[in-house]
Backbone as numpy.savetxt, mean C-alpha at the origin, in Angstrom:
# Nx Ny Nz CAx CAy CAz Cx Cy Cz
25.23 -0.72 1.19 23.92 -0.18 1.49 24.00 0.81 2.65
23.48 1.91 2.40 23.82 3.00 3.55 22.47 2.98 4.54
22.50 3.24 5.92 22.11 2.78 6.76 20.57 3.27 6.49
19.90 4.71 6.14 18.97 5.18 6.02 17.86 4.15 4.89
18.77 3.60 3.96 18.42 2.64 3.12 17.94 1.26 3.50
19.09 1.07 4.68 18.78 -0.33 5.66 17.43 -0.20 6.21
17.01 1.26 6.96 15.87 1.14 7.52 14.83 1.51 7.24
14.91 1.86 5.89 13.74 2.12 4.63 13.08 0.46 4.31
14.12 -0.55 3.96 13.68 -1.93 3.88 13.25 -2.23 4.75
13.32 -2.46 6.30 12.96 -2.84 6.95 11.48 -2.43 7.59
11.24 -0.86 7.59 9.58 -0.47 7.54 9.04 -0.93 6.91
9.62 -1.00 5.31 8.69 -1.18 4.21 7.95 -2.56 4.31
9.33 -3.85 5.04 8.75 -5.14 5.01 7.59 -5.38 6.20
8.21 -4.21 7.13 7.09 -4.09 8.51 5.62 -3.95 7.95
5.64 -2.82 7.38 4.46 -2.39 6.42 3.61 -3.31 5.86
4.40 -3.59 5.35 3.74 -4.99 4.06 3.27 -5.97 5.16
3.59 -6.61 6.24 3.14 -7.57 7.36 2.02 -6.90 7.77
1.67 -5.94 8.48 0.80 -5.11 9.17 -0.51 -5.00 7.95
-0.38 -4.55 6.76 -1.31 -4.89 5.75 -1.50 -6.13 5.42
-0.66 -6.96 5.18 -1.49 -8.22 5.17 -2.43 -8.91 6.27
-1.89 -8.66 7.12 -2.61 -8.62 8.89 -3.93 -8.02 8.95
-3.61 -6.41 8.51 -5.12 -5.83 8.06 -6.14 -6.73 7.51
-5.71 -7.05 6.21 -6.45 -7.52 5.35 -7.09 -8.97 5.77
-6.38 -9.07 6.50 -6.75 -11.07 7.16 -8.31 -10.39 7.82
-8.00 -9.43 8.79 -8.85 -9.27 9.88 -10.00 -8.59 8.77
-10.21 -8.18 7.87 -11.13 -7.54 7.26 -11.82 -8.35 6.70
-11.07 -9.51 6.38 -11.84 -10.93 5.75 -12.51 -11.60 6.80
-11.84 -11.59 8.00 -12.46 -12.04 9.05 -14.01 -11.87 9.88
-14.57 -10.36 9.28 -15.32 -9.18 10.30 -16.55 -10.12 8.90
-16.33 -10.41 7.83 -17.42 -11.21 7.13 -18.34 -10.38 6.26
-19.32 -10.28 6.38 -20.42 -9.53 5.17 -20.34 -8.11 5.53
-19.96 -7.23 5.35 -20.12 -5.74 5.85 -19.70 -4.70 4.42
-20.89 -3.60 4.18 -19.96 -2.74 2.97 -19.01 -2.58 3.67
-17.96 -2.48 1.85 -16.52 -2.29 2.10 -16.32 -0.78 2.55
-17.42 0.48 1.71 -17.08 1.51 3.14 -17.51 1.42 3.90
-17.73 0.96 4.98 -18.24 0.75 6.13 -16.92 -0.16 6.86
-16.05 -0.87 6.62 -15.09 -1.52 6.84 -14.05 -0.63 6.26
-13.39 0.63 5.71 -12.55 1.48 5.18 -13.18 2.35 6.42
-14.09 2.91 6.75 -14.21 3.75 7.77 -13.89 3.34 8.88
-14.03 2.40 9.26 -13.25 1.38 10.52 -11.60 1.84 10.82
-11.09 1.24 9.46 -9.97 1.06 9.58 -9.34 2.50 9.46
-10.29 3.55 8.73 -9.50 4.49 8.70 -9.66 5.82 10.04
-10.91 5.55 10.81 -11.33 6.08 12.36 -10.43 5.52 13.12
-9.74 4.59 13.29 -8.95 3.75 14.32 -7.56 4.89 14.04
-7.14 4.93 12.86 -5.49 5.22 12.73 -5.80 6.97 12.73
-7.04 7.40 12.71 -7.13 8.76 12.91 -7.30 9.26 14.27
-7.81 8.49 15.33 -7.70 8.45 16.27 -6.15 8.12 17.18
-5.50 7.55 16.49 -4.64 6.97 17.20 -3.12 8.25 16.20
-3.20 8.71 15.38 -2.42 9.62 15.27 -3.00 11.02 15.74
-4.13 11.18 15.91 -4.61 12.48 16.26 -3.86 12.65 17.60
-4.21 11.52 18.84 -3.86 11.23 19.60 -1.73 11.55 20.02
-1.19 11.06 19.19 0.15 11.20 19.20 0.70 12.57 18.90
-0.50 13.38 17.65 -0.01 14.74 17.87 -0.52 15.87 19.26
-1.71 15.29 19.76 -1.75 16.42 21.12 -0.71 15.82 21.76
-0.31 14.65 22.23 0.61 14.32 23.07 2.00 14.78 22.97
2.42 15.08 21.54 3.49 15.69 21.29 3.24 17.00 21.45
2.32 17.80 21.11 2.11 18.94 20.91 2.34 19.16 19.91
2.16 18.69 18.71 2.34 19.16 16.81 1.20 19.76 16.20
1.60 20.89 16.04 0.60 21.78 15.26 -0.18 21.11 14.01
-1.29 20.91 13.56 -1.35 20.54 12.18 -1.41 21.51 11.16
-0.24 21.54 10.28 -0.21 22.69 9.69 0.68 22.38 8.54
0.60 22.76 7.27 0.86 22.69 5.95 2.21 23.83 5.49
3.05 23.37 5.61 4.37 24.30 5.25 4.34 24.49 3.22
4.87 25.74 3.08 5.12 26.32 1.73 5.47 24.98 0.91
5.24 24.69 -0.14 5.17 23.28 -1.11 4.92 22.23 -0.92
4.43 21.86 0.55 3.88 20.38 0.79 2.52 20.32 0.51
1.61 21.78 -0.06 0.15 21.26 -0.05 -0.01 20.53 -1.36
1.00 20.47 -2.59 0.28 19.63 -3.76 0.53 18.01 -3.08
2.09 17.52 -3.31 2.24 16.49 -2.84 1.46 15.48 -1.30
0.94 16.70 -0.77 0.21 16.19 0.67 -1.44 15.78 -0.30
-1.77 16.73 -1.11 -3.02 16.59 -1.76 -3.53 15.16 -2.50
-2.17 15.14 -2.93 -2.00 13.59 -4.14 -1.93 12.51 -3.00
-1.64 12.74 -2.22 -1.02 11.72 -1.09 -2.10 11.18 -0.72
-3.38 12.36 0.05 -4.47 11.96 0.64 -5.66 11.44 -0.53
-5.85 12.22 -1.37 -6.67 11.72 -2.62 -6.23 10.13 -2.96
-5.00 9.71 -3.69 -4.30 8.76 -4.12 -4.87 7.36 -3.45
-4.18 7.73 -1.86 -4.10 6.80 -1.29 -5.50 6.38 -0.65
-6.23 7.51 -0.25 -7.75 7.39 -0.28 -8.44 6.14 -0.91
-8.20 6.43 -2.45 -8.70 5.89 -3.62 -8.56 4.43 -3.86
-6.92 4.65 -3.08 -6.19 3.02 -3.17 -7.00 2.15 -2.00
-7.20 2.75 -0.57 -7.93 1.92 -0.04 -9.30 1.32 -0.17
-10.11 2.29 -0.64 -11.51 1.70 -1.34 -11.51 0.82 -1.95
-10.46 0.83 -3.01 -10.13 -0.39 -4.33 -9.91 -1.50 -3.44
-8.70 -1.56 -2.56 -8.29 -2.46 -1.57 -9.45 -2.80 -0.79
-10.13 -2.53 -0.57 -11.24 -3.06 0.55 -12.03 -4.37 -0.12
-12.70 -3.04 -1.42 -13.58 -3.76 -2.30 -12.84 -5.23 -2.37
-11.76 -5.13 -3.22 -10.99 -6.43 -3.55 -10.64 -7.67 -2.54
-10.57 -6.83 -1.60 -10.59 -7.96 -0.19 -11.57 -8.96 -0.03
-12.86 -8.07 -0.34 -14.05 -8.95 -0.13 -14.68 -9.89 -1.38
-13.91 -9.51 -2.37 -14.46 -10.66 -3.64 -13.05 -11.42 -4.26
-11.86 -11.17 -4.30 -10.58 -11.83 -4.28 -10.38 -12.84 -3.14
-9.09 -13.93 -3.62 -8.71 -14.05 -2.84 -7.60 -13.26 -1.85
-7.19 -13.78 -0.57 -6.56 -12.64 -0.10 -5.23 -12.22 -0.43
-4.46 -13.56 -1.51 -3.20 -13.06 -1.91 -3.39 -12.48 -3.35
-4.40 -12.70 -3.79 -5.06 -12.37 -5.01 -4.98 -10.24 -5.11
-6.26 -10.37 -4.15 -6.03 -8.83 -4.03 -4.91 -8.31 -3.45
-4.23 -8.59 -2.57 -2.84 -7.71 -2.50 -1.88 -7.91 -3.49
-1.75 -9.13 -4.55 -0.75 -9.01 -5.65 -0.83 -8.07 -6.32
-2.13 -8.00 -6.33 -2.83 -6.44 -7.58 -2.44 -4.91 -6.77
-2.83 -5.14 -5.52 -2.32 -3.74 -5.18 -1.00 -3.87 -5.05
-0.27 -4.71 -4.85 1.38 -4.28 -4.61 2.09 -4.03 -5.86
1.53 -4.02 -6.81 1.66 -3.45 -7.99 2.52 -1.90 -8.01
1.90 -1.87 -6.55 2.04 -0.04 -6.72 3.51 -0.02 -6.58
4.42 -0.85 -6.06 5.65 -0.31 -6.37 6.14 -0.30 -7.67
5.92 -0.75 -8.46 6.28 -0.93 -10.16 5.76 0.79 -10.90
4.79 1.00 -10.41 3.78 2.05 -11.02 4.58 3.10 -10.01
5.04 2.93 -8.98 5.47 4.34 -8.01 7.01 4.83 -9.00
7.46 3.86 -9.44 9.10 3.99 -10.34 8.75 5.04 -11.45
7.33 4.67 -12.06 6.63 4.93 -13.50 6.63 6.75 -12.66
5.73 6.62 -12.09 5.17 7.88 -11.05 6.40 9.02 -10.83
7.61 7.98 -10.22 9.05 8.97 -10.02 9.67 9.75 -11.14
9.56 8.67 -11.55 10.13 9.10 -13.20 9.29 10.44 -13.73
8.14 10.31 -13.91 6.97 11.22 -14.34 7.31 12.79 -13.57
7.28 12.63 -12.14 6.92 13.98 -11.77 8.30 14.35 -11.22
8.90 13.26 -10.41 10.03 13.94 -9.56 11.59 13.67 -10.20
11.31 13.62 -11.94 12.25 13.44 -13.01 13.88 12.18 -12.58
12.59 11.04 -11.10 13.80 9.92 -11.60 14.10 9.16 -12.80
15.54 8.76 -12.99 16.04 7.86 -14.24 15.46 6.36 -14.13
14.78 6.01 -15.14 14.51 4.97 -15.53 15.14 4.22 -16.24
15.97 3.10 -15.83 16.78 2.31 -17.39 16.00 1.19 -17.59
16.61 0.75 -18.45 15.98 0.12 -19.56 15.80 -1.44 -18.63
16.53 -1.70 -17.84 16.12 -3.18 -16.80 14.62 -2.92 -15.93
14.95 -1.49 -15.14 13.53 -1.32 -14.94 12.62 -1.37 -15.59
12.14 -0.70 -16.86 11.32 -0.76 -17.50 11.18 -2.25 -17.78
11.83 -3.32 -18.03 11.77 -4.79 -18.28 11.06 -5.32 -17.32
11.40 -4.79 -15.78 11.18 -5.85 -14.69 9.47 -5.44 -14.88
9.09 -3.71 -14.75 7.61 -3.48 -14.55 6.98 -4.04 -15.71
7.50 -4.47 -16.96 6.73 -5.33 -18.07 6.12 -6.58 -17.31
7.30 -7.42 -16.97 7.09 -8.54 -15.97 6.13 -8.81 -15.50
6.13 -6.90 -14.40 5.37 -7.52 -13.28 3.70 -6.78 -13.77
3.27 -6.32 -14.92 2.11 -6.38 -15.26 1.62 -7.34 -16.16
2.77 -8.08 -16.85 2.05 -9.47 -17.54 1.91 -10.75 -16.61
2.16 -10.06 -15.26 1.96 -11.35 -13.95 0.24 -10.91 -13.62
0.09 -9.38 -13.70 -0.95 -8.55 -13.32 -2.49 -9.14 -14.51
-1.22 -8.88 -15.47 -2.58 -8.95 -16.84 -3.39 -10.74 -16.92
-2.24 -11.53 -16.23 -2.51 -12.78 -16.37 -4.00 -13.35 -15.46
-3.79 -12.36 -14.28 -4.21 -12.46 -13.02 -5.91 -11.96 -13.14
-5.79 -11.06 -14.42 -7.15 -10.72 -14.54 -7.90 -11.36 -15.77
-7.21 -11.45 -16.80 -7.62 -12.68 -17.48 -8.19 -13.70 -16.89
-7.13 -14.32 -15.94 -8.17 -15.49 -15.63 -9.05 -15.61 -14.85
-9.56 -14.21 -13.86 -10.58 -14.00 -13.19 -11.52 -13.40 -13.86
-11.79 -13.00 -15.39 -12.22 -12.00 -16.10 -14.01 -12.72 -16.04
-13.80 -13.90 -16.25 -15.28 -14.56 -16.35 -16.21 -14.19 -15.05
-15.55 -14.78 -13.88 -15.87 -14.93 -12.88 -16.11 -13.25 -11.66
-14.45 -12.93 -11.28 -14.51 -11.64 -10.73 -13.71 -10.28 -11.49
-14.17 -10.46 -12.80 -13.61 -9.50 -13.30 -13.59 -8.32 -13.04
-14.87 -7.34 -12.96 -14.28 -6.13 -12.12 -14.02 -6.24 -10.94
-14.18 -7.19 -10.07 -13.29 -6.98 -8.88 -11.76 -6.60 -9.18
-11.42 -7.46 -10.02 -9.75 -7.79 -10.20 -9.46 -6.18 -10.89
-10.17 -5.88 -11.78 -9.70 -4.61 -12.41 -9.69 -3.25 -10.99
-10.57 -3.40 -10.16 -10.73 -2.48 -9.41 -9.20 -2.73 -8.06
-9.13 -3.93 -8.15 -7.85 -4.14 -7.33 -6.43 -4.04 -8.11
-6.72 -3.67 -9.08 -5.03 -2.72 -10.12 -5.35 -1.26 -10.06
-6.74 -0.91 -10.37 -6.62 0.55 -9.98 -5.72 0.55 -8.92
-6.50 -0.07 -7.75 -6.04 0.30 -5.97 -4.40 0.41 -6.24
-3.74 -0.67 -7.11 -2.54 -0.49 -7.11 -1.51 0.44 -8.00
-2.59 1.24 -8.87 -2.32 2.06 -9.48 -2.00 3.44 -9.03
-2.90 3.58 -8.25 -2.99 4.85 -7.13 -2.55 4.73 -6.25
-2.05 3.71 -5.64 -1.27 3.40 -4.21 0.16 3.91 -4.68
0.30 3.40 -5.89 1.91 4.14 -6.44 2.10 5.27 -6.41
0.85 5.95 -7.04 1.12 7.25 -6.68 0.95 7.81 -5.91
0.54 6.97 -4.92 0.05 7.89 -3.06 1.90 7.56 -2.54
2.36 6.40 -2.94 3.89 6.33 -2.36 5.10 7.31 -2.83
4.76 7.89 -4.13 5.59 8.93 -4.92 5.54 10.04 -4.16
4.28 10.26 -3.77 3.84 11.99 -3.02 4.27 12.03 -1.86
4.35 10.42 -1.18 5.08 10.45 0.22 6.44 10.63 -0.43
7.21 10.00 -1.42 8.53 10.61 -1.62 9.08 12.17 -1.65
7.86 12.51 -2.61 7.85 14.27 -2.86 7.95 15.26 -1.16
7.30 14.44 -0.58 7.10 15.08 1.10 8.37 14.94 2.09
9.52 13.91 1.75 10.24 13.49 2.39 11.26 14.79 2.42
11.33 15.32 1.56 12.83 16.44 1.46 12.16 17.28 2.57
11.08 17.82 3.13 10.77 18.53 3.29 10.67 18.02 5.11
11.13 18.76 5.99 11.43 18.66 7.50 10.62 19.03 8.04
9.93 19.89 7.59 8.93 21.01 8.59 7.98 19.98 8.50
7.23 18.95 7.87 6.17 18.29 8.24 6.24 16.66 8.69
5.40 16.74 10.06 5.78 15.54 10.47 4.98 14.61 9.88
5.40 13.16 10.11 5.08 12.39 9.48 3.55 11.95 10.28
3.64 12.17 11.52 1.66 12.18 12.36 1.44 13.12 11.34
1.38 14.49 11.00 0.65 15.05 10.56 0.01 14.74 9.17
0.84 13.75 8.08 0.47 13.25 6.88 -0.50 12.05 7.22
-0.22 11.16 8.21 -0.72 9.65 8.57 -2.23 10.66 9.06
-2.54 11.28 9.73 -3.35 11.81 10.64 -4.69 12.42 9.25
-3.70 13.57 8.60 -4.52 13.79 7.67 -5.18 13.17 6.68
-4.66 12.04 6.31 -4.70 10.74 5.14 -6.47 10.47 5.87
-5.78 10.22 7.09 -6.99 9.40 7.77 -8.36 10.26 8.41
-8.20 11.08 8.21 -8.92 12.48 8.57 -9.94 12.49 7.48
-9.27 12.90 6.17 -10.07 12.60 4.82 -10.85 11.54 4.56
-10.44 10.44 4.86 -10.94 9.33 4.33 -11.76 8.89 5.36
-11.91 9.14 6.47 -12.71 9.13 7.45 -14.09 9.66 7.09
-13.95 11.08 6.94 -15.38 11.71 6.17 -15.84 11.08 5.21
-14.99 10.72 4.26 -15.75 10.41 2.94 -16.19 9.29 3.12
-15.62 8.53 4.05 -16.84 6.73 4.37 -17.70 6.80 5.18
-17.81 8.10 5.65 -18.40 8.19 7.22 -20.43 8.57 6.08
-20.22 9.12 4.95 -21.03 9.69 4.41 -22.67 8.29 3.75
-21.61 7.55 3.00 -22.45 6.31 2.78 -22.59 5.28 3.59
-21.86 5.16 4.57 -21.63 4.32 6.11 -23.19 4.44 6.59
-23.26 5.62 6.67 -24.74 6.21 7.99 -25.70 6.31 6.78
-25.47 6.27 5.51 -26.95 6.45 4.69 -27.17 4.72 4.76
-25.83 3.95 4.68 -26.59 2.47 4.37 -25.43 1.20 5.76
-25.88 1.53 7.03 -25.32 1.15 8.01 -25.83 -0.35 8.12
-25.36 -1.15 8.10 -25.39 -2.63 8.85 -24.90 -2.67 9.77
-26.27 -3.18 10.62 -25.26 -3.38 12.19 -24.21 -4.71 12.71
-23.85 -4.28 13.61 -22.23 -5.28 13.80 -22.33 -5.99 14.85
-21.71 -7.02 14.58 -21.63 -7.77 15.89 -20.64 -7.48 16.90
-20.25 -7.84 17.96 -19.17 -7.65 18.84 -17.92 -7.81 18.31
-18.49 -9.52 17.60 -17.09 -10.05 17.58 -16.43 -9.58 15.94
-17.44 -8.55 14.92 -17.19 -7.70 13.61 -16.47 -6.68 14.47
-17.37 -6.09 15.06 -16.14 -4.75 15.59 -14.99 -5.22 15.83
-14.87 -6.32 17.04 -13.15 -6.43 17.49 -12.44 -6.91 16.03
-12.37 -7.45 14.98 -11.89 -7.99 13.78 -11.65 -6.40 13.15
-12.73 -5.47 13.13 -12.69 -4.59 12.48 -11.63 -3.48 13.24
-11.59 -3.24 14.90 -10.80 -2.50 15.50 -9.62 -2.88 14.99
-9.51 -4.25 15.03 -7.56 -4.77 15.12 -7.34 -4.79 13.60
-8.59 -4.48 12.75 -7.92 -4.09 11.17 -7.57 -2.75 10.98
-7.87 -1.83 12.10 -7.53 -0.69 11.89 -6.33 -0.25 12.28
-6.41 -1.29 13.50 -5.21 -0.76 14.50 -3.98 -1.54 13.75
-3.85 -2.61 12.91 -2.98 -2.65 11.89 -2.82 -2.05 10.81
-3.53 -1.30 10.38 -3.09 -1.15 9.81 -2.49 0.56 9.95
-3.26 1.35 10.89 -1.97 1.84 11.51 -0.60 1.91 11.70
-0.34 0.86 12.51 1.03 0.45 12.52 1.63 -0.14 10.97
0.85 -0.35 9.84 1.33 -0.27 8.14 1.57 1.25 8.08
0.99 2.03 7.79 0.89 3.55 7.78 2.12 3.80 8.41
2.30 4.12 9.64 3.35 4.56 9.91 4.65 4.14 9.62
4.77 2.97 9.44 6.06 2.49 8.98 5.89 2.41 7.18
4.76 3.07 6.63 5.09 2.91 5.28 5.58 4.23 5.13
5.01 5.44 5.79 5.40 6.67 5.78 6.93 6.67 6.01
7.25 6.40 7.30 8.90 6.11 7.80 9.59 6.17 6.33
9.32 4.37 5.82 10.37 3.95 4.47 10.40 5.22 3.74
9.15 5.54 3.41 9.66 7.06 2.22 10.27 7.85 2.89
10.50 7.62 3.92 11.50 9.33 5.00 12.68 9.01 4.86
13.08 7.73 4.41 14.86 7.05 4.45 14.57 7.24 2.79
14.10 6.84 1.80 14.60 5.82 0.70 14.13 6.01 -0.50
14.58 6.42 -1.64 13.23 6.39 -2.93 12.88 5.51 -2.73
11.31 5.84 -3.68 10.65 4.26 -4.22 11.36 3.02 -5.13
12.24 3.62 -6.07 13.17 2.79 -6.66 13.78 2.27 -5.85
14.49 2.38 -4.81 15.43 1.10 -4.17 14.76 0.89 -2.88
13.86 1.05 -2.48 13.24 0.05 -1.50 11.55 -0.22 -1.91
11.20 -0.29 -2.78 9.43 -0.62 -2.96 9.33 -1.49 -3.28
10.47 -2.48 -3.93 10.20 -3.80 -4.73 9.77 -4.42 -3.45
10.34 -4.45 -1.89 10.02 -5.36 -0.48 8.81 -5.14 -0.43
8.09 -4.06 -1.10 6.56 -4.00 -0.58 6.14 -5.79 -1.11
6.87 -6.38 -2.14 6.03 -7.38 -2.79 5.84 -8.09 -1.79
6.84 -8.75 -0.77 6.57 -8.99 0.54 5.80 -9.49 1.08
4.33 -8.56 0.88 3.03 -8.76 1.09 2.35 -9.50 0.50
2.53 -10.30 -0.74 2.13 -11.08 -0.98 2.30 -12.39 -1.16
4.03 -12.50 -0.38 4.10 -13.80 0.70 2.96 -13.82 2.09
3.31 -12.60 2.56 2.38 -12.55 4.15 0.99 -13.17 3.53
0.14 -12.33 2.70 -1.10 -12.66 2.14 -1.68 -13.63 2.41
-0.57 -14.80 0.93 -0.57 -16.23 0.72 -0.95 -17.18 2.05
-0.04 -16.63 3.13 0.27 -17.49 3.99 -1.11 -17.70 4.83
-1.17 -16.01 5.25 -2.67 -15.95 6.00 -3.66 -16.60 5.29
-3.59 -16.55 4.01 -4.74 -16.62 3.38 -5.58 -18.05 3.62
-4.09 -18.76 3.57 -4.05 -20.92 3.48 -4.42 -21.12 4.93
-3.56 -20.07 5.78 -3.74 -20.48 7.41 -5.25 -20.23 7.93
-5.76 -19.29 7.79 -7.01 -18.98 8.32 -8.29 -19.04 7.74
-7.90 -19.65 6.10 -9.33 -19.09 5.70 -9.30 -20.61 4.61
-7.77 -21.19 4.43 -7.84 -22.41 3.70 -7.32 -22.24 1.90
-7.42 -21.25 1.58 -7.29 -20.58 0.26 -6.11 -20.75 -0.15
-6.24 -21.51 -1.47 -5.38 -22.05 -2.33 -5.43 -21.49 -3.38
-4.21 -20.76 -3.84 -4.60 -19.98 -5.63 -4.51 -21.52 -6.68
-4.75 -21.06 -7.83 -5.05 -22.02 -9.00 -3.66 -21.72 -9.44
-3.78 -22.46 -10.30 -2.20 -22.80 -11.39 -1.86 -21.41 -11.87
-2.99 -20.72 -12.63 -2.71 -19.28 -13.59 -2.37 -18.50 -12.26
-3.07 -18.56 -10.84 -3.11 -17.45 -10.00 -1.59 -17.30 -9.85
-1.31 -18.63 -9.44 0.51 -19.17 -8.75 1.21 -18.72 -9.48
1.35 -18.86 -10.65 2.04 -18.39 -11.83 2.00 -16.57 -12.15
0.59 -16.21 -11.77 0.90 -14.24 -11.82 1.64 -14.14 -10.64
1.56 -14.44 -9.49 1.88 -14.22 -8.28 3.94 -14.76 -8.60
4.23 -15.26 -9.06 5.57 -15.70 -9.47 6.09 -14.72 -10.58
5.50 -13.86 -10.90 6.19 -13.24 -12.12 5.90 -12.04 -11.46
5.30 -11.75 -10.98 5.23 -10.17 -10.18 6.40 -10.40 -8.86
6.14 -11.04 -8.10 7.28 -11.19 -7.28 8.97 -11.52 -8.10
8.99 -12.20 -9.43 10.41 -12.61 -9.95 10.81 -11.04 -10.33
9.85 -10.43 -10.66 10.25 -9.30 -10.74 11.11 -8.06 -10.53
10.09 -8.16 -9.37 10.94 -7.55 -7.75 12.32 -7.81 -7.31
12.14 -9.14 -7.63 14.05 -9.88 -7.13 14.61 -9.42 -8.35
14.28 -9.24 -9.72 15.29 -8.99 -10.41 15.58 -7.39 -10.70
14.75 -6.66 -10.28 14.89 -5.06 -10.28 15.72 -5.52 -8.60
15.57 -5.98 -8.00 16.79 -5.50 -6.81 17.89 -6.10 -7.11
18.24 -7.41 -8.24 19.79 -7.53 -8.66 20.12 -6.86 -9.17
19.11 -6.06 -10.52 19.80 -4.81 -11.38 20.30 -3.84 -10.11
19.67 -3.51 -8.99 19.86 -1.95 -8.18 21.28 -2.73 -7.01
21.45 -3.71 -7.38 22.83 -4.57 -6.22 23.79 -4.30 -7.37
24.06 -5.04 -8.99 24.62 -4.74 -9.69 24.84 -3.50 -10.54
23.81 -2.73 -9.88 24.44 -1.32 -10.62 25.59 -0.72 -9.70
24.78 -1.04 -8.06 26.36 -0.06 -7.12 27.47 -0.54 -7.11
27.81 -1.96 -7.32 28.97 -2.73 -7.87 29.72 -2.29 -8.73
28.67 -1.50 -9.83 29.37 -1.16 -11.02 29.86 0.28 -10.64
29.74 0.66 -9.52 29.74 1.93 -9.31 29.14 2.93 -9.86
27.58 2.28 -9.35 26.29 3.70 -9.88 26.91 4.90 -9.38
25.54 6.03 -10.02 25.63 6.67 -8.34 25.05 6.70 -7.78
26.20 6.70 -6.46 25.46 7.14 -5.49 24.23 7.62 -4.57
23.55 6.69 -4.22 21.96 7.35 -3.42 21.97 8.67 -2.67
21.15 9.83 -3.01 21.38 10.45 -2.71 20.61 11.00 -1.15
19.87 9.66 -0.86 19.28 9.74 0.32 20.12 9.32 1.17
């Protein structure tokens, strides 16, 4: 494993902690629209990268071929957090992040599609897997929170492809990585800021501080999810995003008591078996002497 690769896994698992962390504290802040809690979280990390580029002195500025991939990036991932919010508040909490961590399965689909990575035939097996863990997951919420659950696979649908566009951005030097985190959050700032103030509920003290420290985590997700795509395709380090839905689980039982059901345990086991077995195929392919990563 070459070192850039080493520290692609290691953001990515950072990442995945810091979002589940998010997501605890968003469950925490209690009855609030979900944009109104997406504008939170996404004013905190716009502030706090805006902040890092005057301090550096980084221009914000769009170099020759980063405006499509920067476009998909901010739209995508936009899209993915709304879904994610929503789902926070009617899922459980390992519930909705199983559905969005989806997006690494769908980011492979995504690579393949635009930035003409090879797909073999194990991959394609493992992402079967890990949407009949997905499909199971909404089935059996279908009575009860069914469009919630469907709206939390979008989120993970588009999160894949908000992680592809961060791949598409990585070749490219001239743009820093504040300036993508900054802009992400720039966008999505306005667009919650719009139905926020037409339909505002007011907050308590102790909603804001839940809501600050969901922002300010998830910040620190952001930046280290950005990082991983600066080392690593999505193919050999996104399966760790699943990660997150150990962290989830855990928070979920610790703070809030939440126990999935038999069918839940069981999607949540086939989306994660997944993951482990697309990273034995990507251990036993360099054995076999793939090639070579070219990151």
């Amino acid at each position: 494993m070459t070192a850039k690769k080493s520290k692609g896994i290691a953001l990515i698992v950072t990442s995945s902690f810091f979002f589940a962390l998010m997501s605890a504290f968003v469950n925490l802040a209690g009855e609030l629209p979900f944009f109104q809690k997406a504008l939170f979280r996404n004013l905190v990390a716009m502030l706090v990268s805006g902040g890092i580029l005057a301090f550096r002195r980084i221009p914000i500025r769009i170099p020759a071929g980063c405006g499509i991939p920067l476009t998909a990036r901010v739209l995508c991932g936009m899209a993915g957090v709304f879904c994610n919010y929503y789902a926070i508040d009617h899922l459980l909490l390992a519930s909705s992040n199983s559905l969005n961590k989806l997006s690494p399965f769908f980011a492979i689909l995504f690579a393949a599609l635009f930035l003409k990575e090879r797909v073999s035939r194990a991959q394609l097996g493992c992402i079967a897997l890990a949407l009949a863990g997905s499909l199971l997951l909404v089935l059996s919420n279908l009575s009860s929170v069914g469009f919630a659950t469907c709206v939390a696979l979008l989120g993970g649908v588009v999160s894949g492809a908000a992680h592809v566009a961060l791949r598409a951005l990585r070749g490219s030097h001239e743009i820093d990585s504040s300036v993508i985190v900054f802009l992400f959050c720039a966008v999505s700032t306005l667009v919650a800021l719009v139905p926020s103030l037409l339909y505002w509920t007011p907050m308590s003290g102790r909603q804001v501080l839940f809501m600050l420290l969901a922002g300010s985590s998830c910040t620190a997700a952001q930046y280290a999810l950005t990082g991983a795509y600066c080392y690593a395709a999505p193919k050999d380090i996104s399966i760790y995003d699943s990660s997150q839905i150990i962290f989830s689980g855990l928070l979920g039982y610790v703070l809030f008591g939440q126990i999935p059901g038999a069918i839940s345990l069981l999607a949540y086991t086939l989306i994660i078996l997944a993951s482990v077995l697309l990273f034995l195929h990507y251990r036993q392919e360099r054995q076999n002497g793939g090639a070579p990563d070219a990151s």
